[in-house]
N, C-alpha and C positions, 0 to 999 in steps of 0.2 A: 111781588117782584124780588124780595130782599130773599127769598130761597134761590129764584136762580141765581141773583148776584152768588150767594154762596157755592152752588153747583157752580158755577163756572171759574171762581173760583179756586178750587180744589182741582179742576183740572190744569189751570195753571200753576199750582202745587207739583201736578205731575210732570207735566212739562219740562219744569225745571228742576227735579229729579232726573231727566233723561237730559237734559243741560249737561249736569253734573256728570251722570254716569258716560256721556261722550268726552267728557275733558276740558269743558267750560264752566264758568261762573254759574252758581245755580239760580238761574232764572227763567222765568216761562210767561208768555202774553199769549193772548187770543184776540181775535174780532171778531164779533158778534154784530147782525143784522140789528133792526128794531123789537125782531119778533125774538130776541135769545139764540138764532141759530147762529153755531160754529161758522164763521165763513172760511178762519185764516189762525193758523197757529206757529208757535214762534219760539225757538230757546235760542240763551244767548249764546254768537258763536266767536266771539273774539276770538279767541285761543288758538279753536282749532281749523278757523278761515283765518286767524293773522290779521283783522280788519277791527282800529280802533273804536271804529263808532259799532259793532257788532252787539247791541243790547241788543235784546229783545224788540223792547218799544220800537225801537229806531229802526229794525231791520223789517219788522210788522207794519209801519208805518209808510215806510216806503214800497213794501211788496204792496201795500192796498193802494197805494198811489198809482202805481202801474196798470193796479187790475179792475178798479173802479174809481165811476166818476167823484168828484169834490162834493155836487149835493148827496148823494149817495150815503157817501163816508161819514158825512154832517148826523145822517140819521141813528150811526153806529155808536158803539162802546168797545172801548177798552180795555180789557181786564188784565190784569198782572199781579203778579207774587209779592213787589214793594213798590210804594209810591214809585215813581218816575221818576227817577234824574233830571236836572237840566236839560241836558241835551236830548233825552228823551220826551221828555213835556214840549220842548220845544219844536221835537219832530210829529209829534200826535199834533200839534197847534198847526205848523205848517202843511198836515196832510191832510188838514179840516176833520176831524174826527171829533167827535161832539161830543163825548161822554168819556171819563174815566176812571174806572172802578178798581181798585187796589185793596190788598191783604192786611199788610202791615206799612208802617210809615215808615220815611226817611229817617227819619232819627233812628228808629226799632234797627235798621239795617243798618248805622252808623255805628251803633253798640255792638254789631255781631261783627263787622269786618274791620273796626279800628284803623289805626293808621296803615294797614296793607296796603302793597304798592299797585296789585292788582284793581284795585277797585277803591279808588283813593273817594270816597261816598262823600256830597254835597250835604251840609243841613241846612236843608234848603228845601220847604216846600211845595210840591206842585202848582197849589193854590194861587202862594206867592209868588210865582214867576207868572202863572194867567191872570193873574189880576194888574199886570203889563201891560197887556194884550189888549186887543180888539175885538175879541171873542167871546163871549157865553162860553166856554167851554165847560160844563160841571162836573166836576170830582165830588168821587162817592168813597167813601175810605177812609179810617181804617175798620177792620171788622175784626173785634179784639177774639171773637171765639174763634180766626183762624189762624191769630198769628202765632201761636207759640206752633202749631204744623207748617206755614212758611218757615218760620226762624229752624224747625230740626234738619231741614233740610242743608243749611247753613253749618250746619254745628261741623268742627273739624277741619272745615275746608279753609277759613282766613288762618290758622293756626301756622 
């Protein structure tokens, strides 16, 4: 299982390459069924929709809301470019999404975007906000052979 974790991944490496190259923060999610298939992909669109909560996670989270049911969602994962945010852990938690699988940690992305006003980064782990919760939710993450290709993606852009 730990290669597709890495295949998917890497697609959300690209993802959030095409984040970037549209004129938002570079981040990229997907949803993935129990069997690995793509269902739902996502970059973040703060910037260029004007819409504060526009992460990835958050705006993934809510479009599977829409499009399937809560046990459904329960059987899925999450994959993204950096841990989750608060407010994004917190939107995966509320849209019953069962799994979360991430690149590089919250800290990794707090060293790359510093005090920037864009993306003012929580150190604050996902874990420790589910472990709040009333959920099992499991977090899978970090996967250190992808983060320095998350992190180039970053390079340049908090500067």
């Amino acid at each position: 299982m730990e290669n597709r974790h890495i295949d998917l991944l890497k697609r959300c490496i690209e993802i959030s390459k095409d984040a970037r190259a549209h004129g938002n923060t570079p981040f990229g999610a997907l949803l993935a069924d129990k069997n690995g298939k793509i269902l739902l992909e996502q970059e973040n669109v703060e910037i260029t929709e004007h819409v504060c909560i526009g992460h990835a996670e958050t705006m993934l989270a809510a479009a599977a809301s829409r499009k399937f049911e809560k046990e459904f969602l329960w059987e899925c994962t999450l994959y993204t470019t950096a841990e989750p945010c608060a407010m994004c852990t917190g939107s995966i938690y509320w849209g019953n999404i069962g799994r979360i699988v991430y690149a590089m940690t919250e800290k990794r992305l707090l060293e790359l975007t510093g005090d920037n006003e864009q993306n003012p980064t929580f150190n604050l782990p996902a874990k420790e906000i589910l472990a709040r919760g009333q959920k099992e939710i499991q977090v899978i993450g970090p996967f250190p052979e992808l983060e320095k290709e998350a992190a180039a993606v970053h390079e340049g852009y908090w500067n």
